[in-house]
Structure formats: structure tokens, C-alpha cells
C-alpha positions as CSV (number, residue, x, y, z in Angstrom):
1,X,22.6,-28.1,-36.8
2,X,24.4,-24.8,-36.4
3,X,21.3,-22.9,-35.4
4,X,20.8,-25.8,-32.9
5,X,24.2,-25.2,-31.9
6,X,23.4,-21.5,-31.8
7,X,19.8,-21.4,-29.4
8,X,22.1,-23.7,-27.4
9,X,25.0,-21.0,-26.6
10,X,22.4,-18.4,-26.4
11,X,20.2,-20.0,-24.3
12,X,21.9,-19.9,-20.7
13,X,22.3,-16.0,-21.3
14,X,18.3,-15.7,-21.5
15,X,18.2,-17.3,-18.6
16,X,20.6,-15.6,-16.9
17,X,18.8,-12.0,-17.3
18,X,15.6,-13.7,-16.3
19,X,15.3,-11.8,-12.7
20,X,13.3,-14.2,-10.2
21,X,9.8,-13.6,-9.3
22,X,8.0,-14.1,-5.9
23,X,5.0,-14.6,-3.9
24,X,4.3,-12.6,-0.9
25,X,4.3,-16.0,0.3
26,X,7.5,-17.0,-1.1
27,X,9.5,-14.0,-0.4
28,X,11.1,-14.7,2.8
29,X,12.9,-11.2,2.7
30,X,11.1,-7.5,3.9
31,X,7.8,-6.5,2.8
32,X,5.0,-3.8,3.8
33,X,1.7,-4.6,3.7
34,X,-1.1,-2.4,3.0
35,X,-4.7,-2.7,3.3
36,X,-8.3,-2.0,4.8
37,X,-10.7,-4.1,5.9
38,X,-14.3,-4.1,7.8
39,X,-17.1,-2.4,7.1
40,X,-20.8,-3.5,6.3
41,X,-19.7,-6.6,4.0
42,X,-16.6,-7.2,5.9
43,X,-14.0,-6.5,2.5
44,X,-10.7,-6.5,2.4
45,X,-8.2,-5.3,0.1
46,X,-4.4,-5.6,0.7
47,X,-1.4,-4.5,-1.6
48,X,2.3,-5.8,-0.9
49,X,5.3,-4.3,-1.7
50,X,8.1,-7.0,-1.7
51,X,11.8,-5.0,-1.1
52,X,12.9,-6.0,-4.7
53,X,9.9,-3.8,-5.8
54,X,7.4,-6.3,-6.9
55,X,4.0,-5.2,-6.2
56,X,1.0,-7.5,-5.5
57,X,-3.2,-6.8,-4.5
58,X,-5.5,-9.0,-3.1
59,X,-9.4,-8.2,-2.7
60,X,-11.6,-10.0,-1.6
61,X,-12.0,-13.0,1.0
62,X,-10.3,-15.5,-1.4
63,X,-6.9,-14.4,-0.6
64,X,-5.4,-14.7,-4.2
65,X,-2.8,-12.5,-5.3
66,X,-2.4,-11.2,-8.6
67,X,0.8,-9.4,-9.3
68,X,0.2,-5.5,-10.3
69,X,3.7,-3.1,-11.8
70,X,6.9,-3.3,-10.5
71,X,7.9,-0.3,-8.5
72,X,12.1,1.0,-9.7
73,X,14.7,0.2,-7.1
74,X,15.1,3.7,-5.9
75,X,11.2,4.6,-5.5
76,X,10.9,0.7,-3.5
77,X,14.4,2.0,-1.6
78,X,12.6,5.4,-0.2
79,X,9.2,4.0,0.9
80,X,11.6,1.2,2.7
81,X,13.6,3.9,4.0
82,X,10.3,5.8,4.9
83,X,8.6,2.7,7.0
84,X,11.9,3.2,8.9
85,X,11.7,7.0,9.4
86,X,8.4,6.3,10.7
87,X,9.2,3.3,13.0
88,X,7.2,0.9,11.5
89,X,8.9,-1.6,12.9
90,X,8.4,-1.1,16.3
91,X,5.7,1.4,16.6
92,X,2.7,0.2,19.0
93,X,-0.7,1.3,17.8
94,X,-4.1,-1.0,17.5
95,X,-6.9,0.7,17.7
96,X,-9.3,-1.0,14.9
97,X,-12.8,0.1,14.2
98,X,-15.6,-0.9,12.6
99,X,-13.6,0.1,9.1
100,X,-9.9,-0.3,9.2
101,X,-6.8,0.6,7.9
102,X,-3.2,-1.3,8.4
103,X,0.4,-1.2,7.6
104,X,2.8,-4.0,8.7
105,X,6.4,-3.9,8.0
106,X,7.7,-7.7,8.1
107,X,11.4,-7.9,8.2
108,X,11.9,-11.8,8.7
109,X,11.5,-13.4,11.5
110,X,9.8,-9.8,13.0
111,X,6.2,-8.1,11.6
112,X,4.8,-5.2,13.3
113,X,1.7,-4.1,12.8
114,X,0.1,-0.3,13.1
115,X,-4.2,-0.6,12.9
116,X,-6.3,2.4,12.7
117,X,-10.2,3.4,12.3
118,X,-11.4,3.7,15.9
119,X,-13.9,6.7,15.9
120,X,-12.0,9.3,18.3
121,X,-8.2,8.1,17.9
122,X,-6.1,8.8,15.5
123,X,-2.9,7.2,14.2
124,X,0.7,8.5,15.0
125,X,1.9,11.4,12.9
126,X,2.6,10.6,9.6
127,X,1.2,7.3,9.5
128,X,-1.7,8.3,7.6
129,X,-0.1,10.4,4.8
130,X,2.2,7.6,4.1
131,X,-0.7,5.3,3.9
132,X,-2.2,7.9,1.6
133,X,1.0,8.4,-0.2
134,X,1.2,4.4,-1.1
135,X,-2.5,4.0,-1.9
136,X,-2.2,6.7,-4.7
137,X,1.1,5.0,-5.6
138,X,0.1,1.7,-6.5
């Protein structure tokens, strides 16, 4: 009875410290999306950071996520802050090629999307180290 009594008391303060966990599908707050896509078998391969620093990859066609490491608050707080140095948000540049690269920044109810990999043209300054930057990161 008294350990009964005891998992009972104890109980609401496990859940408590429980932190929720999303879905990039779920998470209706800011995100940046990473990924690639094209080439001869037409792969793609997308990571998501969500702003509470939960980190997801998806490969494939199939679309299924599968959640990776949790980045700390203050490394998810400078690649957020970054994405904003770099105008992410508003920056206009779509020029896809026959291999790929993307970053979207989604900051409910706007996305914005910068695409790169046309032969020729390449991406604003910056865009492409921070791509490298995250890729090596996660």
C-alpha cells in the first residue's frame, strides 16, 4: 500500500520532466529543412531541424522520418540565428539542376525556399557553406 501510495506521488513529477517530442509534421513552430535530391535514380535525402533542437532524416521516396540526436539549445539557437543572417526567409533563388540542393526556412504560416545545382549558377554567398556546415553537423 505505501509503495502504491509512493509510485503514485512520484508519478506526476516523471511526467512532468518528460519534454514533448514532435514530428516535422506535427511541429507547427520554425524549422529548416535540408536536403538533395535528383540525379540518375531520382534520391532524396532530407534532415529537419525543428527550433527546439530535435533533429530528423528522411531518405528515400517513402517519406518516413526517423528521429537522429538532439542538437543543445544554444548550437539549434545560432544555426536559427544564422538562416536569419543569411535571409533565408526571404531570399529568392531557384535554379535546380539535374542534382539538387535546398534549404527552406518555415516559420508558420511562411516557407521560403533557396534551390541550387544548375550547371553555371551558383547560390548566394554563404548559402553553400552553411549548407556544408549543417551537412557535417548532423
Amino acid at each position: 500500500m505505501k509503495l502504491t501510495l509512493a509510485v503514485l506521488c512520484l508519478l506526476p513529477l516523471f511526467l512532468a520532466c518528460k519534454s514533448p517530442h514532435f514530428t516535422p509534421k506535427t511541429y507547427k513552430k520554425n524549422q529548416i529543412i535540408i536536403g538533395s535530391s535528383g540525379g540518375v535514380t531520382g534520391m532524396m535525402k532530407e534532415y529537419v531541424l525543428l527550433d527546439n533542437g530535435q533533429l530528423f532524416l528522411s531518405k528515400g521516396l517513402s517519406g518516413e522520418w526517423r528521429e537522429l540526436k538532439s542538437l543543445k539549445k544554444s548550437q539549434t539557437r545560432a544555426i536559427f540565428n544564422k538562416a536569419e543572417e543569411l535571409d533565408l526567409g526571404t531570399l529568392k533563388f531557384k535554379h535546380p539542376g539535374n542534382l539538387s540542393y535546398y534549404l527552406i526556412l518555415k516559420q508558420p504560416p511562411r516557407s521560403n525556399e533557396v534551390k541550387w545545382g544548375e550547371t553555371g549558377v551558383s547560390p548566394p554567398e554563404g548559402i553553400t557553406l552553411f549548407y556544408e556546415y549543417l551537412i557535417t553537423l548532423f
